[in-house]
SERO-4910 file (N, C-alpha, C, O; in steps of 0.05 Angstrom, whole numbers):
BEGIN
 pado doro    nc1    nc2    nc3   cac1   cac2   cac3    cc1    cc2    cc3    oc1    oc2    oc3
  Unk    A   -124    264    442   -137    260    416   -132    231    406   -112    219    414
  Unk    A   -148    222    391   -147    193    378   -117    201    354   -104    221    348
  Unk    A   -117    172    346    -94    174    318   -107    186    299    -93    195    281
  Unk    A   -132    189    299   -136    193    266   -144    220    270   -148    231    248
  Unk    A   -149    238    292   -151    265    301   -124    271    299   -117    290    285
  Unk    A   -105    256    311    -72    269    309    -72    271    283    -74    294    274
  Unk    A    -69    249    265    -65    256    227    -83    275    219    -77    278    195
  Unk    A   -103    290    225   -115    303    216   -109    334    221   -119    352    208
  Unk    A    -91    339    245    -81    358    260    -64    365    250    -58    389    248
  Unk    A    -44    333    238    -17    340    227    -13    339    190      6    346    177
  Unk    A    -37    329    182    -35    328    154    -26    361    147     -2    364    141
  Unk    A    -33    371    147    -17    404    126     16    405    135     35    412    120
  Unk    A     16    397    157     47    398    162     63    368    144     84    371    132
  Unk    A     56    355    145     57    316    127     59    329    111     83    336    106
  Unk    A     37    341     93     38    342     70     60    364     41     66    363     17
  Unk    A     66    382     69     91    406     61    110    394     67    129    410     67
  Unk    A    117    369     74    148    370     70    154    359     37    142    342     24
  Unk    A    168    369     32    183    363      3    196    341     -1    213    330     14
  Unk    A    182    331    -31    182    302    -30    209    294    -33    213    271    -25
  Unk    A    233    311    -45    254    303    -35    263    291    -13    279    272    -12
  Unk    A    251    304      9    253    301     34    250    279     46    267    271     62
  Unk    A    231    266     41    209    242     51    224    213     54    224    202     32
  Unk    A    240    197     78    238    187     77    229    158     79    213    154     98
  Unk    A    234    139     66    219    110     71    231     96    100    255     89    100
  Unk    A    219     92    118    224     76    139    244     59    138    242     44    119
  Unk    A    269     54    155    286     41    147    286     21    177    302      2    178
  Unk    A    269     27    198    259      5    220    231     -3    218    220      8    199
  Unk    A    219    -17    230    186    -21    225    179     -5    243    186      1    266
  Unk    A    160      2    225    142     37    241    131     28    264    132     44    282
  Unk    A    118      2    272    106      1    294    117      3    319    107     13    339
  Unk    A    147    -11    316    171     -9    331    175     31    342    173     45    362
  Unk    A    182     33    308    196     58    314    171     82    324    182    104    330
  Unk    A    143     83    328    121     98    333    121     89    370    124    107    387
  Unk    A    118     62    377    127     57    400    151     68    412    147     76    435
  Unk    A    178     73    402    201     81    413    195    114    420    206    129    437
  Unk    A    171    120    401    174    152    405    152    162    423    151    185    432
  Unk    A    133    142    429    119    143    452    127    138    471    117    149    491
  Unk    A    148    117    475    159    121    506    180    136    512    187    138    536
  Unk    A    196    152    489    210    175    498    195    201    506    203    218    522
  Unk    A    172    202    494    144    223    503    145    226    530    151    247    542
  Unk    A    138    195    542    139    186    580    170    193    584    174    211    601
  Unk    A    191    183    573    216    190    585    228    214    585    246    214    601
  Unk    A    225    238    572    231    261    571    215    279    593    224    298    607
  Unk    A    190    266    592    186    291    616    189    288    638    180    305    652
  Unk    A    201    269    648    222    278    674    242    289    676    254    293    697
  Unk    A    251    296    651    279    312    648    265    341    635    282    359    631
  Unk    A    241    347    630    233    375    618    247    406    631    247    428    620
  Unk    A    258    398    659    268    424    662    304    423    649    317    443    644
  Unk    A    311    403    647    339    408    628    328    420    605    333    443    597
  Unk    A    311    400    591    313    393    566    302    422    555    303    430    532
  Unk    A    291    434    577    271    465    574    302    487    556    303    503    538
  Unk    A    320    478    572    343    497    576    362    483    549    385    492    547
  Unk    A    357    469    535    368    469    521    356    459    489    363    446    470
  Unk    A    330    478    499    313    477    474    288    458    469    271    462    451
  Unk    A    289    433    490    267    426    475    240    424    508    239    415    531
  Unk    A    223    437    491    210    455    518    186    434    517    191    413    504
  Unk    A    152    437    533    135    418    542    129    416    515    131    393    507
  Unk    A    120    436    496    106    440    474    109    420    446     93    414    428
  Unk    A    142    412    453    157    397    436    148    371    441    137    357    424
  Unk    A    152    364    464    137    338    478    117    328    474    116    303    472
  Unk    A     90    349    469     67    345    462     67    337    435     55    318    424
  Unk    A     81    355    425     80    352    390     91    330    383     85    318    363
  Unk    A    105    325    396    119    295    385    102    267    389    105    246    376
  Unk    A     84    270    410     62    250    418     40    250    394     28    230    384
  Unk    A     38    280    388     14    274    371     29    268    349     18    247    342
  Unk    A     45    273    334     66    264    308     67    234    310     60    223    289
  Unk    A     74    216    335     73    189    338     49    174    335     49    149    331
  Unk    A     22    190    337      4    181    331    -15    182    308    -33    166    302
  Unk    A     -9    204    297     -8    206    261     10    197    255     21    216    245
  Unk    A     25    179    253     40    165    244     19    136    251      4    126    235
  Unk    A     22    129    272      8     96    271    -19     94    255    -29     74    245
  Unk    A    -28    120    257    -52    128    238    -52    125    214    -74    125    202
  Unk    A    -26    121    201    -18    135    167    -14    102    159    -24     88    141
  Unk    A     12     92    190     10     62    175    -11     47    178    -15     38    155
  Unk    A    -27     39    192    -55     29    195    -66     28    171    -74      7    162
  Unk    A    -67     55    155    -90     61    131    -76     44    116    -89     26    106
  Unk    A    -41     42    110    -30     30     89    -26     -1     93    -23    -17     74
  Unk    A    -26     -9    120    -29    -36    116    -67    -46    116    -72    -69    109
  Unk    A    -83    -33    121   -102    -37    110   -111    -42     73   -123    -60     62
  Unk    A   -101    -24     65    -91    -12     42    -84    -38     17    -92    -49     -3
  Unk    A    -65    -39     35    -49    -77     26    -56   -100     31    -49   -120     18
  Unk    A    -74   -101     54    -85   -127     55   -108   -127     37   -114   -150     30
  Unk    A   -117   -116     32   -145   -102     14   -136   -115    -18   -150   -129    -32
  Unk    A   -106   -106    -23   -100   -114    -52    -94   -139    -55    -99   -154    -74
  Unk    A    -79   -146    -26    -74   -173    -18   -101   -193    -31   -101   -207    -51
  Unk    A   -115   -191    -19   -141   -197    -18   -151   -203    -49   -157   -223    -61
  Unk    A   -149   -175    -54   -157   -171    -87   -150   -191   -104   -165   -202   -120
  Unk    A   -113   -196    -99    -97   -209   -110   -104   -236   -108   -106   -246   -130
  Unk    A   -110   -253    -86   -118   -278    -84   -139   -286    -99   -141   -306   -113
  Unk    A   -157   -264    -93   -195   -268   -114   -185   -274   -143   -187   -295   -156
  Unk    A   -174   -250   -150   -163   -249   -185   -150   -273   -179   -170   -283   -168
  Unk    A   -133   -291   -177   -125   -312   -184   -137   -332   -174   -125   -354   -176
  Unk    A   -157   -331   -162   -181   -359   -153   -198   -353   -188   -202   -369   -207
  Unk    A   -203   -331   -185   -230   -327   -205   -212   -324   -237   -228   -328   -255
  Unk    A   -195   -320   -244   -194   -311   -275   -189   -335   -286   -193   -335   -311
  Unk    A   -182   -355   -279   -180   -378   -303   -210   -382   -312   -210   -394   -333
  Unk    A   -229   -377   -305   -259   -386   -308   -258   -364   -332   -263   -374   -354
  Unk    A   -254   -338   -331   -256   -313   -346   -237   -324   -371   -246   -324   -393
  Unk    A   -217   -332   -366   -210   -333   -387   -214   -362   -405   -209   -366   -429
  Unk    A   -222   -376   -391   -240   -406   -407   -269   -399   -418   -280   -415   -432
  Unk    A   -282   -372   -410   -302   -355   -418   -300   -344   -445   -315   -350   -463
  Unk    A   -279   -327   -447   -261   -309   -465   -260   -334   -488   -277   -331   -506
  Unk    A   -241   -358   -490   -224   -381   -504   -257   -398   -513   -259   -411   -534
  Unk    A   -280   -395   -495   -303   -419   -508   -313   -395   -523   -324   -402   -544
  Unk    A   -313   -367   -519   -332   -353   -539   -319   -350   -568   -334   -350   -587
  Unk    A   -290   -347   -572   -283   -342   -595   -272   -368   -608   -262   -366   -630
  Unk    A   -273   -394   -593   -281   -426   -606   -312   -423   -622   -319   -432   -644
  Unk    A   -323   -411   -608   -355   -411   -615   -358   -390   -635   -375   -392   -653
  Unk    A   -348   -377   -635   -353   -347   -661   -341   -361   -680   -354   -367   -700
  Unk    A   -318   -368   -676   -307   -376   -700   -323   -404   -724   -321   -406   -749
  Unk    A   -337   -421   -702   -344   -437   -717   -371   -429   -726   -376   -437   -749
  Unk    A   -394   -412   -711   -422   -403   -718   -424   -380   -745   -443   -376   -760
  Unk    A   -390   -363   -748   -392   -349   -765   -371   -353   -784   -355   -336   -793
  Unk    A   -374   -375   -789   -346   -392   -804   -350   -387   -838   -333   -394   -854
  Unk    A   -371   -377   -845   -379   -365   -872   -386   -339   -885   -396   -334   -907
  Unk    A   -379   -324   -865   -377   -290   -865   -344   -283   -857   -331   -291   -838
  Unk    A   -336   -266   -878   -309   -261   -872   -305   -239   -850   -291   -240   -830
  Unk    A   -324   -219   -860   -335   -198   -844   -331   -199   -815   -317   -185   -801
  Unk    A   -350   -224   -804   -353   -230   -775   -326   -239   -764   -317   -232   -742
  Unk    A   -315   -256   -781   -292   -274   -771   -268   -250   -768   -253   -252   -749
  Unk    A   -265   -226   -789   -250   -215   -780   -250   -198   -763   -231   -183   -762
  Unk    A   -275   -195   -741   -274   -181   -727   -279   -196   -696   -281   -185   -674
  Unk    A   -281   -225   -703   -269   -240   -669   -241   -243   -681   -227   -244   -660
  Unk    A   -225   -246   -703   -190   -241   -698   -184   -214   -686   -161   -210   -678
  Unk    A   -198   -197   -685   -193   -173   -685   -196   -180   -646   -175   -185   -635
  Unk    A   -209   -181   -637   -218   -187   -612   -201   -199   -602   -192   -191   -581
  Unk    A   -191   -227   -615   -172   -245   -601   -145   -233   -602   -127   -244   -589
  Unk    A   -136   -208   -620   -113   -196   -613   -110   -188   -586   -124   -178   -568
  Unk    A    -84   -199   -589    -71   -181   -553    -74   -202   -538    -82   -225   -542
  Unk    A    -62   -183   -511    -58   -208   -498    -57   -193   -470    -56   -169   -471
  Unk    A    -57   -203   -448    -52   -193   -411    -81   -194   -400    -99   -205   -413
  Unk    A    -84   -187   -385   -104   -191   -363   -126   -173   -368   -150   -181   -369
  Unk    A   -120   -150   -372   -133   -124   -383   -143   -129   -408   -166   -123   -413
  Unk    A   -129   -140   -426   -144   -142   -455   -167   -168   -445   -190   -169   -453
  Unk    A   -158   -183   -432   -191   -213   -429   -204   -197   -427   -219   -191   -446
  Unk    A   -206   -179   -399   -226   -165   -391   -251   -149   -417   -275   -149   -422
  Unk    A   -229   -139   -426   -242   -119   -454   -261   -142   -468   -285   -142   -470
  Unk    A   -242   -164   -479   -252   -184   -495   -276   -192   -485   -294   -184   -500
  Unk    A   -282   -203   -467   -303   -212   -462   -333   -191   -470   -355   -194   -481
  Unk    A   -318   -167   -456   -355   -153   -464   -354   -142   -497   -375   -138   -509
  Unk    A   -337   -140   -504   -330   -144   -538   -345   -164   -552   -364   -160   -568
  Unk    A   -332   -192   -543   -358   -221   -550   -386   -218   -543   -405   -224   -556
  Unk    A   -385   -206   -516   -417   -197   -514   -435   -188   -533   -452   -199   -546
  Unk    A   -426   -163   -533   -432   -144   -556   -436   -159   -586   -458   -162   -596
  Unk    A   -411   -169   -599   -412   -180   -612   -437   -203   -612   -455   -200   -628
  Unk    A   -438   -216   -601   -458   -241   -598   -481   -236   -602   -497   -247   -616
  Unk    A   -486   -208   -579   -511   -206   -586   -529   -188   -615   -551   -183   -624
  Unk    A   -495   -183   -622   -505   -165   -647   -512   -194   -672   -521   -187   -694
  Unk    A   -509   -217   -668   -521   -239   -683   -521   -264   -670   -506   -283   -672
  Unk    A   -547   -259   -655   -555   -288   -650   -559   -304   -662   -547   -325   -660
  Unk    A   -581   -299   -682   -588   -319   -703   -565   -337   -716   -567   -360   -722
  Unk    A   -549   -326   -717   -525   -354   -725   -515   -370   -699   -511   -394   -696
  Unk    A   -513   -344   -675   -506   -377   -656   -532   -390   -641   -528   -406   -622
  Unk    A   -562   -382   -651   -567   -399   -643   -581   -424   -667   -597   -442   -660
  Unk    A   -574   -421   -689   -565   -437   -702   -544   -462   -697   -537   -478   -714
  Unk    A   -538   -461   -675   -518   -475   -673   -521   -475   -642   -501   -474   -627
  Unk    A   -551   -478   -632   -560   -483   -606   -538   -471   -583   -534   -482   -562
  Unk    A   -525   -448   -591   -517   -441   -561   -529   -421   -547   -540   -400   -553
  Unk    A   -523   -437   -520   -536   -420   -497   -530   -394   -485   -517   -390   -464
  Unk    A   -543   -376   -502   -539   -345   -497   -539   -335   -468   -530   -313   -461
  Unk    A   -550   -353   -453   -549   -335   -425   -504   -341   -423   -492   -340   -402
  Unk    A   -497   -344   -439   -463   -343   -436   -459   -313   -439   -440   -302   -428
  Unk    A   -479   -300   -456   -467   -275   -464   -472   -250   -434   -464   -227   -430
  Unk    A   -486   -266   -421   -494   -240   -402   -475   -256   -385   -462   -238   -375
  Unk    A   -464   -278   -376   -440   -284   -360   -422   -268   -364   -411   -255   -346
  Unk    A   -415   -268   -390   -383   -252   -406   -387   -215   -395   -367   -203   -386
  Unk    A   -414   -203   -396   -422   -178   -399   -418   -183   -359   -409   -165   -344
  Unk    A   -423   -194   -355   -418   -191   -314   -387   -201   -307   -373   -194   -288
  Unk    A   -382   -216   -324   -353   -223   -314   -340   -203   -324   -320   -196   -311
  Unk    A   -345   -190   -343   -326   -166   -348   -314   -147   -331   -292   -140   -325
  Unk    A   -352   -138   -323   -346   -119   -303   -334   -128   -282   -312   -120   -277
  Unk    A   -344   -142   -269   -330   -153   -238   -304   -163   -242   -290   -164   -221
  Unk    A   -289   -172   -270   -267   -175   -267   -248   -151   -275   -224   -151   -271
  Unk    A   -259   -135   -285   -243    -99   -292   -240    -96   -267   -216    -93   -262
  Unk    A   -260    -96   -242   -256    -71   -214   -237    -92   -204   -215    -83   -200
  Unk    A   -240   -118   -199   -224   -135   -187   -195   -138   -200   -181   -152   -185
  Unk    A   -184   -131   -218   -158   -113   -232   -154   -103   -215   -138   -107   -197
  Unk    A   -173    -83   -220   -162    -52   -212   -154    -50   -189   -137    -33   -183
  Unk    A   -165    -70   -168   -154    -70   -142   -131    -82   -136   -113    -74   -121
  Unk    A   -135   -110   -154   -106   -127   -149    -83   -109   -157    -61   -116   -150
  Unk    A    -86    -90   -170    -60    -73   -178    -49    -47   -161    -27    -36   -163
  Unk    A    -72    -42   -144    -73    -21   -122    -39    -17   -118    -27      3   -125
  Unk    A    -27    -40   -104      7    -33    -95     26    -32   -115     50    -38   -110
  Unk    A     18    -26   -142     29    -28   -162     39     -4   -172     61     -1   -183
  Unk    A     14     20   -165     19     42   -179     40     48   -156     43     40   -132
  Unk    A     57     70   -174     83     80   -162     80    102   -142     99    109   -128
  Unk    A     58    113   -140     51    140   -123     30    130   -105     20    147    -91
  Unk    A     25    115   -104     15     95    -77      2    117    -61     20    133    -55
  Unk    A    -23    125    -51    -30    144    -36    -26    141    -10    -11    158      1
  Unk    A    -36    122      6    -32    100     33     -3    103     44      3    109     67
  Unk    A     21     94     13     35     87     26     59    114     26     79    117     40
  Unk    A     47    130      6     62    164      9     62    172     33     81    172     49
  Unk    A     34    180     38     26    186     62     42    174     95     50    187    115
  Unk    A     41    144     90     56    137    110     91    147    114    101    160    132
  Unk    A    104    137     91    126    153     88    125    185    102    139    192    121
  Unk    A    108    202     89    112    231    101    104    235    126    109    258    135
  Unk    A     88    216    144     81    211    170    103    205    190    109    218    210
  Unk    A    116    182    182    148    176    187    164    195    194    175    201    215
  Unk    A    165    210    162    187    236    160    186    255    185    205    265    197
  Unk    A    157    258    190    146    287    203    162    280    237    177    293    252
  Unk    A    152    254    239    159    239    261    191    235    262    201    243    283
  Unk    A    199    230    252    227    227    252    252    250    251    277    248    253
  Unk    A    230    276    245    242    302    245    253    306    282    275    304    293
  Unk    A    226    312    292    228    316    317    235    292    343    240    294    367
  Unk    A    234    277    330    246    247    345    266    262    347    271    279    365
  Unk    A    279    257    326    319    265    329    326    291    336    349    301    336
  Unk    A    303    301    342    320    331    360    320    321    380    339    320    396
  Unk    A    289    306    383    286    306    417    308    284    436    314    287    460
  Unk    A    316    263    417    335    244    422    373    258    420    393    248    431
  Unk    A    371    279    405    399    288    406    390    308    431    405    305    450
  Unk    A    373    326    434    378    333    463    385    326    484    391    340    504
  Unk    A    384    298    481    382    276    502    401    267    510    405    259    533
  Unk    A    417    267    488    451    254    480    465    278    492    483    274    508
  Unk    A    459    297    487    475    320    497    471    330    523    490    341    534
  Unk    A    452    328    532    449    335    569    458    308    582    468    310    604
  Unk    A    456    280    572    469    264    589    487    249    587    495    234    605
  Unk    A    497    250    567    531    240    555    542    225    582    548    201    579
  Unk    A    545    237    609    556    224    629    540    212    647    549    208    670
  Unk    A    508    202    640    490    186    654    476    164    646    453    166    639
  Unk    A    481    156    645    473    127    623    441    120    630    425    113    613
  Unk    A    435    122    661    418    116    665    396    129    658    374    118    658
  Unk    A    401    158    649    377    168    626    392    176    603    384    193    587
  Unk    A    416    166    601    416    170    570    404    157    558    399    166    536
  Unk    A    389    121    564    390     99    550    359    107    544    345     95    527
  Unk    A    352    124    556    319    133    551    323    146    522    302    146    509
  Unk    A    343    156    509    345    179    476    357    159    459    362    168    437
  Unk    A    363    133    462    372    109    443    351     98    434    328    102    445
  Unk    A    356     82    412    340     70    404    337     40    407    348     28    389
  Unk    A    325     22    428    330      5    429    330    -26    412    339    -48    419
  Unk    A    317    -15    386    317    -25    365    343    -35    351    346    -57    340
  Unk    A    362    -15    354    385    -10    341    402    -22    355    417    -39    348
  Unk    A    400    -11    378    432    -19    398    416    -49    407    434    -60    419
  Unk    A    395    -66    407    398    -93    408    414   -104    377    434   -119    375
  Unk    A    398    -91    355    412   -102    336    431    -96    332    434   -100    308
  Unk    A    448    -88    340    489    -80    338    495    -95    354    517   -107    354
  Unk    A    474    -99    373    483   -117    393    498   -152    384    518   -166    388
  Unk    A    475   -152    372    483   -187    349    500   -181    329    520   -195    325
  Unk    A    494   -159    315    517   -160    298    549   -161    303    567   -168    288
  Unk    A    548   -149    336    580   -156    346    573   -169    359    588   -158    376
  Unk    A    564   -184    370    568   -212    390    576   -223    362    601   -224    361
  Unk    A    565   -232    337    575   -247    310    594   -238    299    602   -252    280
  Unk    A    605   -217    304    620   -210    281    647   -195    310    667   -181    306
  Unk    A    639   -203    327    666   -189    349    668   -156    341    683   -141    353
  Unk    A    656   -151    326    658   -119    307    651   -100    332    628   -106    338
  Unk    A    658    -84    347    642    -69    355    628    -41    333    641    -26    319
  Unk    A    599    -41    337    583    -20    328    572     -5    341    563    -14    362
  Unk    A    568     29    335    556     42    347    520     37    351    504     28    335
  Unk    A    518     44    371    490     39    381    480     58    374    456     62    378
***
């Protein structure tokens, strides 16, 4: 099966583990999804031990497709991120213009309706606040407003096609928010998901790696197949630097 057939196989099982449960990657998944694909290849030359002490072909299989809903889950989430990434760069190419939009319309209200109290108190009312979210508002607010009296600004020769700028920059700068903030929200869908992909994966890793530990304790030459080689290089530096020895 493809990755995105495996996550689709394994989503109801992802999705029941308890969010207590779930945890965040503490190696990089691509690493750690690779380590669990080549223990997939390294275990089954040992499947008739490993049969006898619990972890049978079936486990094997399952663990292949678990490794691949997993590369599946992170994929979506670094897609996910580059996407806001993305978002994030646009919104800060494009909002200073929005907000020099925002700053010339209520220079301009203020002076076209500089003899109505009425009007004036309702661009202060507009220019309240403040963040990224309120320009947005503001602008199709001035719209509105503007076009609810032209005749005074164009008394004062301004060029109304500003108001349908403000009414388009609104919109396109609301969704373009909304994206730049994508990795913001705390329940992150992309990156839940990846987490409980991990988890699922990381369940059956560590049986299938402590079975491993336990049938060959005295063979190194397939024990080194149930380690993680991630780990025991990096203990590796940490005591070559530190003379410390650490467990692998």
């Amino acid at each position: 099966m493809s990755n995105a057939e495996n996550l689709a196989s394994c989503m109801d099982a992802i999705l029941a583990i308890p969010t207590d449960q779930v945890l965040e990657p503490n190696i990089p998944v691509d690493v750690f999804v690779q380590e669990a694909e080549n223990l997939v290849h390294w275990s089954k030359d040992d499947l008739p031990l490993l049969k006898n002490a619990g972890i049978n072909a079936q486990k094997i299989n399952d663990l292949n497709a678990r490794a691949g809903a997993c590369r599946e889950a992170q994929s979506l989430w670094v897609k996910d991120r580059r996407s806001v990434k993305d978002a994030q760069r646009q919104w800060n190419e494009e909002s200073p213009a929005a907000y020099d939009l925002r700053d010339e319309l209520l220079h301009t209200y203020r002076y076209a309706f500089r003899t109505d109290e009425k009007l004036l108190g309702r661009v202060a009312e507009i220019a309240d606040g403040a963040g990224n979210a309120d320009m947005v508002q503001d602008l199709n607010d001035l719209a509105v407003l503007g076009r609810e009296n032209l005749p005074l600004l164009n008394a004062i020769n301004f060029d109304a096609t500003r108001l349908d700028t403000a009414t388009t920059l609104s919109s396109e700068m609301g969704d373009l928010l909304a994206a730049s903030n994508g990795d913001k929200a705390s329940n992150n869908d992309s990156k839940v998901l990846r987490d409980r992909a991990y988890t699922y994966l990381k369940e059956l890793m560590d049986e299938v790696r402590a079975c491993g530990k336990y049938l060959f304790w005295k063979k190194p030459n397939r024990l080194k197949g149930y380690q993680s080689d991630f780990w025991r290089k990096r203990n590796s530096k940490k005591s070559s630097a530190s003379d410390v020895p650490e467990e692998a």
